[in-house]
C-alpha positions in Angstrom: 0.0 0.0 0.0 1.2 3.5 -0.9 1.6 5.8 1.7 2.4 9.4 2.1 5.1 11.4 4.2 4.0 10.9 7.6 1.9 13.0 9.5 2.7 13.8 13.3 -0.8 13.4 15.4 -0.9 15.0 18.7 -3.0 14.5 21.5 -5.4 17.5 22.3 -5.3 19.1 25.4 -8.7 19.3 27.4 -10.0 22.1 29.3 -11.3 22.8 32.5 -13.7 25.3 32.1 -15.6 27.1 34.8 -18.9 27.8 32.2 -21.5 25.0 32.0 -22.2 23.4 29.0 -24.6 24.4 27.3 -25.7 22.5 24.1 -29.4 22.0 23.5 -31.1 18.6 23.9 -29.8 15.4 23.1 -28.3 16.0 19.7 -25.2 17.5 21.2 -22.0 16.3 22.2 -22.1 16.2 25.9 -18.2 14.7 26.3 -15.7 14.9 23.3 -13.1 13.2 25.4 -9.4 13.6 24.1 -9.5 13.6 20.2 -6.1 13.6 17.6 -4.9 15.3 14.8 -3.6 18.5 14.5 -2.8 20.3 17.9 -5.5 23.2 17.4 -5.4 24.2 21.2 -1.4 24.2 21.3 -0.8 26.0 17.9 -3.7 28.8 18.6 -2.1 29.7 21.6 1.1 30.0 19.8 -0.2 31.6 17.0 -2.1 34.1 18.5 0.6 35.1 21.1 2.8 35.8 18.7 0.3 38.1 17.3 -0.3 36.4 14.0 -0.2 38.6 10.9 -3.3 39.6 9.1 -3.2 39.6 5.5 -4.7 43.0 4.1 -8.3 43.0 4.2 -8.4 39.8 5.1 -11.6 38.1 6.0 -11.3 34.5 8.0 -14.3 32.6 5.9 -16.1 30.1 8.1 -18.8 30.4 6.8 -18.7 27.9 3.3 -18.7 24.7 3.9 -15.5 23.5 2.9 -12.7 20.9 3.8 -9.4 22.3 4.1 -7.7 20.2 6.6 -6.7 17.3 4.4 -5.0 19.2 1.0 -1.7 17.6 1.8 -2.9 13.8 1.8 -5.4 14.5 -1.3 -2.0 16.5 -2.7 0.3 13.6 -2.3 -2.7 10.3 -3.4 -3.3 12.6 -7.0 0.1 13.8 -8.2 1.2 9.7 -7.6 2.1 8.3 -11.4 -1.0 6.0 -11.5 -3.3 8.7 -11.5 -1.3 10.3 -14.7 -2.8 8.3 -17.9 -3.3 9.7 -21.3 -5.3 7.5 -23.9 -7.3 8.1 -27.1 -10.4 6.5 -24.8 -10.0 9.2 -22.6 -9.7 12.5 -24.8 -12.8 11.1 -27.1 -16.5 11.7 -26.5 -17.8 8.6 -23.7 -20.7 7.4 -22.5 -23.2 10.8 -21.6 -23.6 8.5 -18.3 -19.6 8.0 -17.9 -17.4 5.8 -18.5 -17.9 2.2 -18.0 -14.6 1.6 -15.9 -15.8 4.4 -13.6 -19.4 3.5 -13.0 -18.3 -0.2 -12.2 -15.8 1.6 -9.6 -18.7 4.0 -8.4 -20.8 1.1 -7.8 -18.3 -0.8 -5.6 -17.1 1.9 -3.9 -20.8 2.5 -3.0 -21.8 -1.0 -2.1 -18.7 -0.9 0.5 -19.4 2.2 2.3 -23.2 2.7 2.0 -22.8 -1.3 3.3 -25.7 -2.1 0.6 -27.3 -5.8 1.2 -26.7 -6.5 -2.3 -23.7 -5.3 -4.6 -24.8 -2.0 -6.4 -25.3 -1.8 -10.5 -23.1 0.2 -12.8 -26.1 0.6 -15.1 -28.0 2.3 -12.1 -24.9 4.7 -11.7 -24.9 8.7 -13.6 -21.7 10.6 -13.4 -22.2 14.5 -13.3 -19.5 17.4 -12.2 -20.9 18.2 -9.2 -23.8 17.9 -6.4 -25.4 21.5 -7.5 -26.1 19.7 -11.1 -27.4 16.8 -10.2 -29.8 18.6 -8.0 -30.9 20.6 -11.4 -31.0 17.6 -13.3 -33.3 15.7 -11.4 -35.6 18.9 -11.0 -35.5 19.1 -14.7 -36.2 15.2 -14.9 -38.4 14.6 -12.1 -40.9 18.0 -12.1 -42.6 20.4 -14.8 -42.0 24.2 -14.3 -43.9 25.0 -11.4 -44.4 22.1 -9.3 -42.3 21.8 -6.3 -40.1 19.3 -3.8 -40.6 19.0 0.1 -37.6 19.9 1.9 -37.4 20.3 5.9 -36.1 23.9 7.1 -32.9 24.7 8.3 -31.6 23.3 4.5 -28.7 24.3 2.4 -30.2 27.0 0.8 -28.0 27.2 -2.7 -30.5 24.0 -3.7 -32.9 26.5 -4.2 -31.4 28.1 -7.5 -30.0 24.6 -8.0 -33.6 23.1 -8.8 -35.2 26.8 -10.0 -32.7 28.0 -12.4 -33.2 25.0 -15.2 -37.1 23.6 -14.5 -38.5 26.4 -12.4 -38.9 24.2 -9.7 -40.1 25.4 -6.5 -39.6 24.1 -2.8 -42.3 23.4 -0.9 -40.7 23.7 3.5 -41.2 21.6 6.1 -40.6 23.8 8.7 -38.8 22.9 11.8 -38.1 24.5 15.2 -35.6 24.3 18.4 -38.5 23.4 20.7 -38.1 19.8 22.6 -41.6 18.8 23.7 -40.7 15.5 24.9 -37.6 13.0 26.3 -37.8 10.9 23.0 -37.2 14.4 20.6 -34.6 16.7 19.5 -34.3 20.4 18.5 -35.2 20.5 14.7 -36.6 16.9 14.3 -38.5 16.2 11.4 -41.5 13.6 11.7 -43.9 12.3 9.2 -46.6 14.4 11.0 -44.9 17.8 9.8 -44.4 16.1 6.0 -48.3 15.3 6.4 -48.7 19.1 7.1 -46.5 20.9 4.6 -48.0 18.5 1.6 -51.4 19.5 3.1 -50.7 23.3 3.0 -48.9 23.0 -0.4 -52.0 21.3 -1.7 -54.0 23.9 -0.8 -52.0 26.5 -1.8 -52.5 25.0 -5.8 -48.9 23.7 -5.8 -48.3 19.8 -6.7 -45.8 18.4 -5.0 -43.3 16.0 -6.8 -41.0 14.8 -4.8 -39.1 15.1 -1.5 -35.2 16.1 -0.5 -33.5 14.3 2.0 -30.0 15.6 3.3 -28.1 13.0 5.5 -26.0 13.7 7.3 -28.2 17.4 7.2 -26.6 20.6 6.5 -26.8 22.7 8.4 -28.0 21.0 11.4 -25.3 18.0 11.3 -28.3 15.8 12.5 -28.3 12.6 11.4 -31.4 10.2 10.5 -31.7 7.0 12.6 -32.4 4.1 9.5 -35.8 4.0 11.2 -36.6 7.6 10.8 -35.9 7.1 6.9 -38.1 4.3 6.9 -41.1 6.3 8.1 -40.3 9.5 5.4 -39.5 6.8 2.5 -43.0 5.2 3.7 -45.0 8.6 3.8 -43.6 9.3 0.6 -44.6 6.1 -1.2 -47.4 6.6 0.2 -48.0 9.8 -1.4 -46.4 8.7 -4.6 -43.2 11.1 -4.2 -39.9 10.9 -5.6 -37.0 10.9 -2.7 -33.6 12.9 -3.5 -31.3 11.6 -0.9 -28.1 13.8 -0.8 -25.3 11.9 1.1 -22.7 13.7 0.4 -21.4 14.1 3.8 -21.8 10.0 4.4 -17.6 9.6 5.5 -17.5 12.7 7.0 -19.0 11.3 10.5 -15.9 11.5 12.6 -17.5 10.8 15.8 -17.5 6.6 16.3 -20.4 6.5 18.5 -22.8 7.6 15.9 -24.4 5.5 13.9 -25.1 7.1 10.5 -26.2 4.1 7.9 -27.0 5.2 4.4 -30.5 5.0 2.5 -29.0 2.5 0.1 -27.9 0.1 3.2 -31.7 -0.8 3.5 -32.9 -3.6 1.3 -34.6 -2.9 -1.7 -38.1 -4.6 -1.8 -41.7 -4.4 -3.0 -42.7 -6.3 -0.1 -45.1 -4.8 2.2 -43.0 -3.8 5.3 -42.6 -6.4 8.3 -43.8 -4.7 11.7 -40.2 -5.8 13.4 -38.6 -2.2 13.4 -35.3 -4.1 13.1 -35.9 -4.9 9.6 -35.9 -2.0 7.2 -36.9 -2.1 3.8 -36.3 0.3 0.9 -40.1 1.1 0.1 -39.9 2.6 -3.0 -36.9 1.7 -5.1 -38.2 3.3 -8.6 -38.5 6.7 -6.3 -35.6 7.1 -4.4 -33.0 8.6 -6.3 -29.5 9.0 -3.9 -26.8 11.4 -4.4 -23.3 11.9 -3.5 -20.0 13.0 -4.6 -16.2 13.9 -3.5 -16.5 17.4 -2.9 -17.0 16.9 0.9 -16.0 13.6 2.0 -12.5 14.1 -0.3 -12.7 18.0 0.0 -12.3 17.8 -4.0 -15.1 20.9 -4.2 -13.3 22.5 -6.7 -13.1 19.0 -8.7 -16.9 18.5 -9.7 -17.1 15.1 -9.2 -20.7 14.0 -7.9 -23.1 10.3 -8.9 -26.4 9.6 -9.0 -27.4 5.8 -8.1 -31.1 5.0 -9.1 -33.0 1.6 -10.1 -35.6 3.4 -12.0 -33.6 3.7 -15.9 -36.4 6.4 -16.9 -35.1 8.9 -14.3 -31.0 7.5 -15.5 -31.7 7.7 -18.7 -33.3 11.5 -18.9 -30.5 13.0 -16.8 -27.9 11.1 -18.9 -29.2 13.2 -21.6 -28.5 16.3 -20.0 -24.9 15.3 -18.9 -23.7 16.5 -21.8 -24.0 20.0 -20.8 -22.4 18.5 -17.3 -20.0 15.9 -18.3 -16.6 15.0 -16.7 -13.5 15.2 -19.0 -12.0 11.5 -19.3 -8.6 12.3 -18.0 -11.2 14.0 -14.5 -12.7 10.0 -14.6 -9.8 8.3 -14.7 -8.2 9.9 -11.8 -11.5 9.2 -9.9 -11.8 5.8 -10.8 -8.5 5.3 -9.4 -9.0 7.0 -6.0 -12.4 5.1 -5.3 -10.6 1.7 -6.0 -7.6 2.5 -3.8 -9.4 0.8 -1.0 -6.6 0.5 1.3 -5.5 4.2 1.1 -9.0 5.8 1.6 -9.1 3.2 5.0 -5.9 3.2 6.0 -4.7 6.7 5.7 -6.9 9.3 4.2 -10.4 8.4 6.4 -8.9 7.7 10.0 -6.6 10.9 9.6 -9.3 13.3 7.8 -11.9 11.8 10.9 -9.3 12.7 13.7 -8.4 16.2 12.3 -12.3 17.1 11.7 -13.1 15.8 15.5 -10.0 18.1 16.3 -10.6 21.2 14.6 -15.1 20.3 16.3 -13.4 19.6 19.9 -11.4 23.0 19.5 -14.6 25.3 18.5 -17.1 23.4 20.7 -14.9 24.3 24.1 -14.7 27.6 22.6 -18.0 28.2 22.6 -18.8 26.6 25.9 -16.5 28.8 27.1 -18.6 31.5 26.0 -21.7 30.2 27.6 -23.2 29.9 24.1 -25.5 27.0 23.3 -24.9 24.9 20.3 -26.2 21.5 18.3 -23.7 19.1 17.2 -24.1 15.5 16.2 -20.3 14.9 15.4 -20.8 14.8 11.6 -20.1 17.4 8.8 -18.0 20.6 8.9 -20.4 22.8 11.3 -21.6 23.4 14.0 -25.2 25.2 14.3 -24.9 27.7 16.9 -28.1 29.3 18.8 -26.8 33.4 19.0 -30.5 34.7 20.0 -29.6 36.0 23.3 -27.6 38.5 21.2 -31.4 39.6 19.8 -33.5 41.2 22.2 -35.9 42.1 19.8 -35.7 38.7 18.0 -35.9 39.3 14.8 -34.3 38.7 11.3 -33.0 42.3 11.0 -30.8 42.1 14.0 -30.0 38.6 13.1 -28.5 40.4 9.3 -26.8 43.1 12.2 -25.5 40.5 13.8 -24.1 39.1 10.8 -22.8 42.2 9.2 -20.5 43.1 12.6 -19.1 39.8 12.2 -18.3 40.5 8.5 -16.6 43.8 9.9 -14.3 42.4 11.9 -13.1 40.1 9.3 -14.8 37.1 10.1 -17.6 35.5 7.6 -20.4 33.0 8.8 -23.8 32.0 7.7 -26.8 33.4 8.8 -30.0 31.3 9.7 -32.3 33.4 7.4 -29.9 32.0 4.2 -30.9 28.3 5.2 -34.9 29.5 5.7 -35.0 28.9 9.6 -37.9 30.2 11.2 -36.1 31.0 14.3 -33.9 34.2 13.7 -30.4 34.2 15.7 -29.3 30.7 14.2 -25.8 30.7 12.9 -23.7 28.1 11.0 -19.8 27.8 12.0 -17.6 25.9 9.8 -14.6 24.3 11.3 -12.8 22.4 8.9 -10.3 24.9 8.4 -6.5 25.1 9.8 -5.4 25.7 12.7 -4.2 29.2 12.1 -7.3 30.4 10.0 -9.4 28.8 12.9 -8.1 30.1 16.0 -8.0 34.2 14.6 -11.7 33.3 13.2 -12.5 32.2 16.7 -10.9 34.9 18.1 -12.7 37.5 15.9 -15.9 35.9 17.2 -14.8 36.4 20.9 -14.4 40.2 20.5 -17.9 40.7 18.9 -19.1 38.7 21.2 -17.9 40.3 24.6 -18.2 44.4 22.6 -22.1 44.4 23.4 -24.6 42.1 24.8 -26.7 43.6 22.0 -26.9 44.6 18.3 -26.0 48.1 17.1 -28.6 49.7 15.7 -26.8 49.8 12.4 -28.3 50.3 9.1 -29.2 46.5 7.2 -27.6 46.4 4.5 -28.8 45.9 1.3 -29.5 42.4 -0.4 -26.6 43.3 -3.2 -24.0 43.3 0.1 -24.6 40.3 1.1 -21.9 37.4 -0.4 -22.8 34.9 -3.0 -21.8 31.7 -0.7 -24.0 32.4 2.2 -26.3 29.4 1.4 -23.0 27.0 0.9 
C-alpha cells in the first residue's frame, strides 16, 4: 500500500472550564473526550501570542462549507504516477452517463461504504460534475415548471437556485423549530406528521408536490437520521407517490464513532409490504428514491466536480444522462477518480482515520470555545459545522438584528452564515464551519470572541442591502 510522508498526530489538550455546557437537547456532544490530529489548542495559543499577521483586508471565511484540513494527503494520493494516464479513450466523447470503468468503480465503492445488502449496479450509476447539477437535473427530470419538492427547514439554501434556475422548480418547506416537547425528541426533528402538514398546505395553496429532498448527514444541522426515521419519510412518501432525493454527500464525514449514521442505500430494496419488526428496514420505493453523492466533501475535491447519482428506475438514469452533456466529466477527470475510489486501502488506512481525527479536532477546538462563551450549540459529530443558537444577542428577536448580527461579524473580518440564508424560522441561528486550519481557525474564533464580549446587543446599524450580502451564504 502506498503511503504518504507521515503525518505527526498529537493529543489535544482538554480544558477545565468554569462555564456549563450548554448545548441543547440530546443532539449534542455532551463529552468529546481527548481527540487527535492537529494540535489546534497548542498551535492557537502559539499563534495568536505571537500576534499572528493579518493579511490585508483579510476576511477568515467560516462560513462555506469547505474541507481544508486534508490538502496535503489529497495532494500527495493525486500527483502519484498512477493517477497520470493519457489514452485516445480518454480524450474522445464517452458514455453521456460515464465511463464504463468508472461506473463499475462507483458502484463498488458504494456498495462498501453505504454497506448495501446487495452489490450495487453500474447501469443504475450517472456521473455528473458536481452535487449542484445533479440537484438541477433531477428537477428538470423529475418536475414540470412550477411544481415543487418538500424539503425540511434549516436546509442548504443554494439547492434553491440549483432546482429553480433549469425547471423552475419550486420548494415546498417543512418547517422545523428548536422546541423539545418530549424525552424521545430533539431540537429541529423532522417527523412524518410535519411532511403530512406541509404536503397538506402546499396542496391547498394549488402547488403539486413532486417529490421530497432528504440531506443525511443534514446541513446545516449536522443531525443525522436513525435508519428508522428514513423508513417512516420513504414510507409517507410512497405513500403519497413522491420521488425521494437523498443527498449523502457528507456520508464519511462522521468523525465521531459513537454515531451511527447508515445510508438510505444500506436498506434492502423490496416491494414487499413492510414487516412490523422495526429491526428490519426495507427500501419502500426503489423506482423513487434517487441517492446522491459526490467527492466534494467527504474528499474536500469541491473544486473537482465530481458527484453520482445511483437510481434503479432507468427512466429517471436515462433522462438525466441526456443532460450530462451540458455537465459531463472530462475523461482524464474519470480516470483519476476511478483510481482513487478503487484504492481501497488508502482511503481506509490513511486518508479516512486521519481526515476523521483532524475534523473531530478542529469540532473539539470550536465546541470548548463556545462553551467557554456560555453559548449554546447543536452538534451531532458529523459534517464541517456546527449550528450555533446566538438569539440571546437579539433582544428584539428578529431577522433584521440577526442580518446586524451578521454584518458586525463581517466587519471584523470574520464571515459566517446566517440562519435566514438556510430558511430557519427562528432568527439568531448561525452556521460555523470548522474544517479549516489551525491558524485560520483560531484568529476566526478569536474575531468571534471580540464581537461577542463588545455588546450584549446589536448596534442599531443600518441592514444592509440584499446586493451586500456574499454569493456563498447558502453553501
Amino acid at each position: 500500500m502506498r503511503r504518504p510522508p507521515r503525518v505527526e498526530m498529537f493529543t489535544l489538550p482538554q480544558k477545565d472550564f468554569s462555564a456549563p455546557t450548554t448545548c441543547l437537547g440530546p443532539t449534542c456532544m455532551q463529552d468529546l473526550g481527548s481527540s487527535h490530529g492537529d494540535d489546534l489548542e497548542g498551535e492557537c495559543s502559539r499563534k495568536l501570542d505571537q500576534k499572528l499577521p493579518e493579511l490585508p483586508g483579510g476576511i477568515i471565511n467560516l462560513g462555506v462549507s469547505e474541507n481544508k484540513l486534508c490538502f496535503d494527503l489529497l495532494s500527495w494520493r493525486l500527483s502519484q504516477s498512477d493517477m497520470q494516464r493519457v489514452e485516445p479513450s480518454l480524450l474522445q466523447y464517452a458514455d453521456w452517463r460515464g465511463h464504463l470503468f468508472l461506473r463499475e468503480e462507483v458502484a463498488k465503492f458504494l456498495s462498501f461504504y453505504c454497506k448495501s445488502p446487495a452489490p450495487l449496479r453500474p447501469e443504475n450509476v450517472v456521473v455528473l460534475n458536481g452535487g449542484a447539477s445533479l440537484f438541477s437535473a433531477l428537477a428538470t427530470v423529475l418536475c414540470e415548471a412550477g411544481e415543487a419538492f418538500l424539503i425540511p427547514t434549516p436546509y442548504y439554501g443554494a439547492i434553491t437556485q440549483h432546482v429553480c434556475l433549469y425547471g423552475n422548480v419550486r420548494l415546498a418547506y417543512v418547517y422545523l423549530d428548536s422546541e423539545v416537547t418530549g424525552l424521545d425528541t430533539r431540537p429541529f426533528q423532522l417527523t412524518v406528521e410535519k411532511l403530512e402538514m406541509a404536503l397538506r398546505e402546499a396542496h391547498s395553496e394549488g402547488v403539486k408536490v413532486k417529490g421530497l429532498i432528504l440531506i443525511n448527514p443534514q446541513n446545516p444541522l449536522g443531525d443525522i437520521y436513525s435508519p428508522e426515521e428514513l423508513q417512516e419519510y420513504l414510507v409517507f412518501a410512497k405513500r403519497h407517490k413522491l420521488h425521494v432525493i437523498v443527498d449523502e454527500v457528507y456520508m464519511l464525514s462522521v468523525f465521531e464513532e459513537s454515531v451511527g449514521y447508515r445510508s438510505v442505500l444500506s436498506l434492502e430494496s423490496s416491494v414487499l409490504p413492510l414487516f412490523p419488526c422495526r429491526a428490519l428496514c426495507r427500501l419502500p420505493d426503489p423506482q423513487r428514491t434517487h441517492v446522491m453523492w459526490a467527492t466534494s466533501k467527504d474528499f474536500g475535491m469541491s473544486g473537482l466536480r465530481f458527484g453520482t447519482l445511483y437510481t434503479e428506475n432507468q427512466d429517471v438514469a436515462t433522462a438525466v444522462a441526456s443532460l450530462c452533456r451540458y455537465h459531463g466529466l472530462s475523461g482524464l477527470v474519470q480516470y483519476q477518480m476511478a483510481q482513487l475510489l478503487r484504492d481501497r486501502d488508502w482511503i481506509n488506512q490513511v486518508y479516512l482515520p486521519e481526515n476523521h481525527a483532524r475534523l473531530k479536532a478542529a469540532h473539539t477546538y470550536v465546541s470548548e470555545e463556545l462553551r467557554a462563551l456560555g453559548i449554546p450549540f447543536l452538534s451531532r459529530g458529523a459534517g464541517f459545522f456546527i449550528w450555533v443558537d446566538l438569539r440571546k444577542y437579539l433582544p428584539k428577536g428578529t431577522f433584521e438584528e440577526e442580518m446586524l448580527l451578521w454584518r458586525r461579524f463581517l466587519d471584523n473580518k470574520v464571515l459566517l452564515s446566517f440562519g435566514k440564508a438556510f430558511e430557519c424560522k427562528e432568527p439568531g441561528w448561525f452556521r460555523f464551519v470548522f474544517s479549516d486550519q489551525a491558524h485560520r481557525l483560531c484568529l476566526g474564533m478569536q474575531r468571534v470572541r471580540q464581537v461577542l464580549a463588545g455588546k450584549s446587543q446589536v448596534a442599531e446599524d443600518p441592514a444592509p442591502s440584499q446586493s451586500q450580502e456574499p454569493s456563498d451564504q447558502r453553501r
